[in-house]
C-alpha positions in Angstrom: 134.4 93.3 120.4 136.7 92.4 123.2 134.2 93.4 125.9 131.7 91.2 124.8 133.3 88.1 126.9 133.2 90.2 130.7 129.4 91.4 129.4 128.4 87.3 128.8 129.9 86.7 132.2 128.1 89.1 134.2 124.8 88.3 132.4 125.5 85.2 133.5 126.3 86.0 136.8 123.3 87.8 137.3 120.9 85.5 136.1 122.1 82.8 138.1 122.1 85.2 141.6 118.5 86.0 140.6 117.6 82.1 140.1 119.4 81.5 143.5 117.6 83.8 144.9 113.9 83.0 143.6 114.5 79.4 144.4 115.2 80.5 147.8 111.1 81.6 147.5 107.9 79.6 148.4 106.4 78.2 145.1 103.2 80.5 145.4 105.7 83.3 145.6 107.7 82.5 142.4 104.4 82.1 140.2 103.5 85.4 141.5 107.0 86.7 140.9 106.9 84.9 137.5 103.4 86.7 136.7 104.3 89.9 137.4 107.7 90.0 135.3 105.7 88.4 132.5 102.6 91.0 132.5 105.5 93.5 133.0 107.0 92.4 129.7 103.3 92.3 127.9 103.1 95.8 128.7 106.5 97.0 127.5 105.2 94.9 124.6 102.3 96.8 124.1 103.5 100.2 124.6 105.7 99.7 121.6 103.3 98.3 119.4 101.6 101.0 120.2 104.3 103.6 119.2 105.3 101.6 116.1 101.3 102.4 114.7 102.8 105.7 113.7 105.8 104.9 111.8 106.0 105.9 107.8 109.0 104.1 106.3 111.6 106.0 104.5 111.2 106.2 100.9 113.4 103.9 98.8 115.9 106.3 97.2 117.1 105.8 93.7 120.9 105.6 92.9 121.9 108.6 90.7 122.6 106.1 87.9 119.0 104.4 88.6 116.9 108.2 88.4 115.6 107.5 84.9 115.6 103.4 84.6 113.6 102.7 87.8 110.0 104.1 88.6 109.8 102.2 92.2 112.2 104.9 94.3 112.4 108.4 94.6 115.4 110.3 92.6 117.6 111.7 95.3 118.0 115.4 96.3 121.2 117.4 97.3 121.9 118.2 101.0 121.5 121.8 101.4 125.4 123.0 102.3 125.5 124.2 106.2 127.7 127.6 106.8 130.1 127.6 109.4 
């Protein structure tokens, strides 16, 4: 948790060298700067909607006190022991 403060900073730092920077631009270039990081992020967007449409959640597993009382989990099974 201590690195979190020198993270923030650069962040920070970062974002502000990049704002320097575009303001340094025409205005017709920044929109089309501004465009293309937005339609950059709708894609990213999209290509992980896309890969979420196959996701199955994990069944809601029943505490080994619960097996018999509850009928909306599954009743756990025992991990098969691993030789070494």
């Amino acid at each position: 948790m201590a690195m979190i403060g020198p993270v923030v900073r650069t962040d920070i730092a970062v974002a502000r060298g990049l704002g320097h920077g575009l303001a340094l631009l025409p205005l017709g270039i920044r929109l089309i700067v501004l465009a293309a990081a937005l339609l950059v992020a709708m894609a990213g967007c999209t290509a992980a909607w896309i890969d979420q449409q196959d996701y199955v959640p994990s069944p809601n597993v029943c505490r080994a006190d619960e097996v018999g009382v509850r009928t909306d989990c599954v009743a756990p099974s025992p991990v098969p022991e691993r030789g070494r």
